[in-house]
TIPADREN-419982 format. One record per residue (C-alpha): x, y, z. Coordinates in steps of 0.02 Angstrom, whole numbers, plus 50000, padded with zeros to 5 digits. Layout:
BEGIN
<node <X,Y,Z>>
...
! end
This chain:
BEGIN
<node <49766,47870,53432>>
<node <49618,47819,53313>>
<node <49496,47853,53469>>
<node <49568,48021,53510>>
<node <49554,48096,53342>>
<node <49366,48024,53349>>
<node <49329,48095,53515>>
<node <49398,48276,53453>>
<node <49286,48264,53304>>
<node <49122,48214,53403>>
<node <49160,48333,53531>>
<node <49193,48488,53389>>
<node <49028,48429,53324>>
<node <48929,48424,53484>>
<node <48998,48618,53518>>
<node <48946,48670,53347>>
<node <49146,48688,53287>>
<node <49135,48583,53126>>
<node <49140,48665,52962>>
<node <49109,48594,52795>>
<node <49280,48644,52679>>
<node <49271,48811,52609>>
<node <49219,48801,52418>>
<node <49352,48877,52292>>
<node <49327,49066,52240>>
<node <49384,49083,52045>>
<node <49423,49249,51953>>
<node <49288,49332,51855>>
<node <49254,49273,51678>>
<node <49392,49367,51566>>
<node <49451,49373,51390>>
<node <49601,49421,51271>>
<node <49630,49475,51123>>
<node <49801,49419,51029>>
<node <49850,49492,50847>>
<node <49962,49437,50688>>
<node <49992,49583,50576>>
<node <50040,49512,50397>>
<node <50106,49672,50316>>
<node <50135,49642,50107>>
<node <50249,49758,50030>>
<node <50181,49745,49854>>
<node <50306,49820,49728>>
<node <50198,49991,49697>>
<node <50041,49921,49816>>
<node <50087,49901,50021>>
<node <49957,49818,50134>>
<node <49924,49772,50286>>
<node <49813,49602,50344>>
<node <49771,49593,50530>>
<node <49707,49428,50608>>
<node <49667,49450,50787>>
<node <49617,49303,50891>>
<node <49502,49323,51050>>
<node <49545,49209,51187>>
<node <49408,49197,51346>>
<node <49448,49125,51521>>
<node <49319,49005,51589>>
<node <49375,48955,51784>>
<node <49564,48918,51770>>
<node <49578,48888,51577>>
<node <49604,48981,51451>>
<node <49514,48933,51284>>
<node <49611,48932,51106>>
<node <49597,49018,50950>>
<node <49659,48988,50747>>
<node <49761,49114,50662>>
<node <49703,49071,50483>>
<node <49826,49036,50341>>
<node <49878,49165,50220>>
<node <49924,49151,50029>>
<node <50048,49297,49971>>
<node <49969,49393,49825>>
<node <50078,49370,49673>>
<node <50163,49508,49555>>
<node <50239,49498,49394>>
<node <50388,49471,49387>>
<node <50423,49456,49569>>
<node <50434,49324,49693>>
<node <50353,49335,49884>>
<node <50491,49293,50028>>
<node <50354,49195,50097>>
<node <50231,49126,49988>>
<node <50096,49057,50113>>
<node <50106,49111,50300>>
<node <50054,48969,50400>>
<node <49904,48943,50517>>
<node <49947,48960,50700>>
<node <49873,48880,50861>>
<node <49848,49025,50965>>
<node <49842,49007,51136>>
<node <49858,49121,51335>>
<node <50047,49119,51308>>
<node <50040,49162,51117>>
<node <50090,49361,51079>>
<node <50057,49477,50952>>
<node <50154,49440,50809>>
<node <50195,49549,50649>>
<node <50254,49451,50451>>
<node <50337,49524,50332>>
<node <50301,49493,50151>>
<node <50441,49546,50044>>
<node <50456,49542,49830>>
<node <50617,49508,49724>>
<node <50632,49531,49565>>
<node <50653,49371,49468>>
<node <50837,49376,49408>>
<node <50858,49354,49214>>
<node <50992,49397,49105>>
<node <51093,49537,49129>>
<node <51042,49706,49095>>
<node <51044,49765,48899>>
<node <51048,49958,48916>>
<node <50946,50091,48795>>
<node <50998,50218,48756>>
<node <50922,50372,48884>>
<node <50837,50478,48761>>
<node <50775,50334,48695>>
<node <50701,50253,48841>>
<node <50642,50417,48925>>
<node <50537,50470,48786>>
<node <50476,50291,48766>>
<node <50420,50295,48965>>
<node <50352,50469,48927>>
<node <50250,50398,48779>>
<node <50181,50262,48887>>
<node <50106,50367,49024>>
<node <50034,50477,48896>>
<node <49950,50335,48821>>
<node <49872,50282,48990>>
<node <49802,50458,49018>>
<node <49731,50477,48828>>
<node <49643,50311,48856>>
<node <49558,50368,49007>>
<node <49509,50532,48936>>
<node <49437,50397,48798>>
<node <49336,50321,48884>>
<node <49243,50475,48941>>
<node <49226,50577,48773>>
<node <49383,50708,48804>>
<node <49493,50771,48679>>
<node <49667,50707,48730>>
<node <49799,50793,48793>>
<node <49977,50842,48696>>
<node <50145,50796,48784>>
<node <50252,50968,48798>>
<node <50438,50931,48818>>
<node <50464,51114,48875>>
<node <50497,51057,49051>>
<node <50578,50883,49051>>
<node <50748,50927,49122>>
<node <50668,50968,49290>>
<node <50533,50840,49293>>
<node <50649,50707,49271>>
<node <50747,50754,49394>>
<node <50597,50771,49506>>
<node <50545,50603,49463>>
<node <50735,50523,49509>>
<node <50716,50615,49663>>
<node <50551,50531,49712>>
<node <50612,50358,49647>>
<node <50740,50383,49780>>
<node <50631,50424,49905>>
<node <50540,50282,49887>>
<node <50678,50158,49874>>
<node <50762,50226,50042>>
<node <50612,50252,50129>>
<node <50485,50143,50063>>
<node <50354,50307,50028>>
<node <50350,50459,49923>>
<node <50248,50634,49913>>
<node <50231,50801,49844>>
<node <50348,50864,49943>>
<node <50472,50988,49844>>
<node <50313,51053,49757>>
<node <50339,51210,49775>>
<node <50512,51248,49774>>
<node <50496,51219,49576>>
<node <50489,51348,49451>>
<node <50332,51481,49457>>
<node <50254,51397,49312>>
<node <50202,51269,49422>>
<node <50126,51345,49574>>
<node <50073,51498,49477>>
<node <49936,51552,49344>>
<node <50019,51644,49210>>
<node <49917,51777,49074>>
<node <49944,51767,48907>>
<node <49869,51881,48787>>
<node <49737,51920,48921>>
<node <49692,51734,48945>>
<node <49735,51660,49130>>
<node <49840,51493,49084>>
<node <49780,51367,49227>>
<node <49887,51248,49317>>
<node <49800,51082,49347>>
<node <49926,50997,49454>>
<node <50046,50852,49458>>
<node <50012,50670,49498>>
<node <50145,50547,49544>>
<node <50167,50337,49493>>
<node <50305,50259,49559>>
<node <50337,50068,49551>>
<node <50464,49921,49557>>
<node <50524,49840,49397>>
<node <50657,49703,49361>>
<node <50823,49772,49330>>
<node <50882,49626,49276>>
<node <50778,49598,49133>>
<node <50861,49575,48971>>
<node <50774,49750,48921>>
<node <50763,49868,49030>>
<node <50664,49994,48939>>
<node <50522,49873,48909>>
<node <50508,49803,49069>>
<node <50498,49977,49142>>
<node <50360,50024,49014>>
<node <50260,49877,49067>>
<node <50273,49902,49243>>
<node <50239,50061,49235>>
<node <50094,50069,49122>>
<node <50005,49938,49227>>
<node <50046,50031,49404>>
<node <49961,50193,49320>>
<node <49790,50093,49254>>
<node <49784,50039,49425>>
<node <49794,50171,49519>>
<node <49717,50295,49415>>
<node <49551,50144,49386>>
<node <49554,50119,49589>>
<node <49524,50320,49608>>
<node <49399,50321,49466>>
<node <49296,50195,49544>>
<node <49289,50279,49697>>
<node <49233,50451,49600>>
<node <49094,50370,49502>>
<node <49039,50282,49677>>
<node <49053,50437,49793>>
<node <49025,50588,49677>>
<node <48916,50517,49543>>
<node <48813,50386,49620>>
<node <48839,50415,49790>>
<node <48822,50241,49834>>
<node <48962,50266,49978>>
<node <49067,50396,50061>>
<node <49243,50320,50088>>
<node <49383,50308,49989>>
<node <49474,50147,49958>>
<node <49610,50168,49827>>
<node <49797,50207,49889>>
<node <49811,50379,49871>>
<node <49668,50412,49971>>
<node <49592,50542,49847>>
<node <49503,50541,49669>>
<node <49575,50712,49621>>
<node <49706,50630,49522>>
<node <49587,50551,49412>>
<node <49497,50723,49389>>
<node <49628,50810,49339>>
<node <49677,50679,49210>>
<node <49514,50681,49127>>
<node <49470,50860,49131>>
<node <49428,50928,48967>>
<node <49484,51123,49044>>
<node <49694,51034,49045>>
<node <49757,51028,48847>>
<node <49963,50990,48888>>
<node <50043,50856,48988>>
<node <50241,50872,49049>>
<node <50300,50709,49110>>
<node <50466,50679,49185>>
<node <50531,50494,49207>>
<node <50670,50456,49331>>
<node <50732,50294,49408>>
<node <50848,50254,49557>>
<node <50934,50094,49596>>
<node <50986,49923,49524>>
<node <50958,49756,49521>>
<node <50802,49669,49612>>
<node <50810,49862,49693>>
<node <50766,49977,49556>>
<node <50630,50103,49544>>
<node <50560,50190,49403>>
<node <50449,50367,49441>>
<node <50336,50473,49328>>
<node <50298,50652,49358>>
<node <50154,50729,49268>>
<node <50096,50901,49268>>
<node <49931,50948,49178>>
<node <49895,51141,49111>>
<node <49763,51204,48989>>
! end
């Protein structure tokens, strides 16, 4: 049998049959790319982190990538569902992947109730005092606190602290469907009365707190510096020394910050409202600037 086989193979050679084997044919280089989207709800502050990991094929294998740790930002008074998200070993058969980092309140004793008069015109107080320090800072007389309008306002403001709690975002929507002297520009005595406009600060406190009233104040107060200090920066880098052209803060505009400062708006109305309980409550300032 040995000698047949032989005899076949010289006799393919000697006819020019034998073939060397064929070499193997592998696909085009190619690569991947495979993302983790860490999104941080931030009581008053959402973000989002993406970490995308690019994979490339060399012959059959696929090479491997490192999703990097992540630490969960801390907040007063709150505690992070997940406090570090792990590093991953990302590979061809990883997919995209989304986190969600969640904040509780940390429970305390039970709530100790003030009185609402009380605690709305202490929460009223406190947002005036973070616009009158602003206006400080840049030489501008500060503004009085009218009460004229606080039935409505606050019950604008529980209106948007509901919207945010159900939905997890609020707006200006309902603007105009209040009263005239807020979308219009009244005369008096000859004199055109201007509107300057209304900002909004909503944020997250701990309901459980022994005080409510104070821990809404503090909350609130710092939410307002730093919102109304992210849009500032971005004014004094884009309109003053137009060192850049984006804006970074989380309204997306510095007009807030404008209207708070100008020296043309002499009266503030400020509503307060909050919705919800617990590790779920919500506290919302309106505030409306006029000359």
């Amino acid at each position: 049998m040995k000698r047949t086989v032989t005899v076949l193979a010289a006799l393919a050679a000697l006819l020019g049959l034998a073939t060397s084997a064929p070499k193997p044919v592998y696909a085009k280089a190619a690569s991947k790319k495979v993302t983790r989207t860490i999104k941080v709800y931030k009581p008053a502050k959402y973000s989002k982190v993406k970490q995308t990991a690019t994979l490339k094929k060399k012959g059959r294998k696929w090479t491997t990538a490192t999703w990097k740790s992540y630490k969960a930002p801390k907040a007063a008074g709150y505690e992070a569902n997940t406090k570090k998200v792990k590093a991953v070993k990302v590979t061809n058969k990883t997919k995209n992947q989304t986190v969600k980092i969640k904040y509780t309140a940390v429970k305390t004793a039970a709530v100790k109730a003030s009185t609402a008069n009380s605690s709305q015109d202490q929460l009223r107080q406190a947002a005036l005092n973070v616009v009158n320090s602003f206006r400080a800072k840049v030489g501008v007389k500060a503004v009085k606190m009218n009460s004229k309008y606080n039935a409505i306002l606050d019950k604008r403001a529980t209106e948007k602290a509901k919207q945010y709690v159900t939905t997890g975002t609020y707006d200006h929507s309902g603007y105009n469907a209040l009263p005239k002297y807020l979308n219009t520009y009244p005369i008096v005595k000859g004199k055109i009365i201007y509107h300057g406009g209304e900002t909004l600060h909503a944020c997250y406190y701990n309901g459980l707190n022994s005080d409510a009233t104070t821990e809404m104040k503090f909350c609130l107060t710092n939410t307002f510096t730093e919102n109304m200090q992210a849009e500032k920066d971005d004014y004094v880098a884009i309109v003053v020394k137009k060192t850049r052209k984006n804006l970074t803060n989380i309204s997306g505009t510095y007009d807030h910050y404008k209207m708070m400062v100008d020296p043309g708006n002499h009266t503030a109305y400020i509503g307060v409202g909050h919705y919800g309980s617990g590790t779920n409550a919500m506290v919302c300032v309106v505030i409306e600037y006029h000359a």
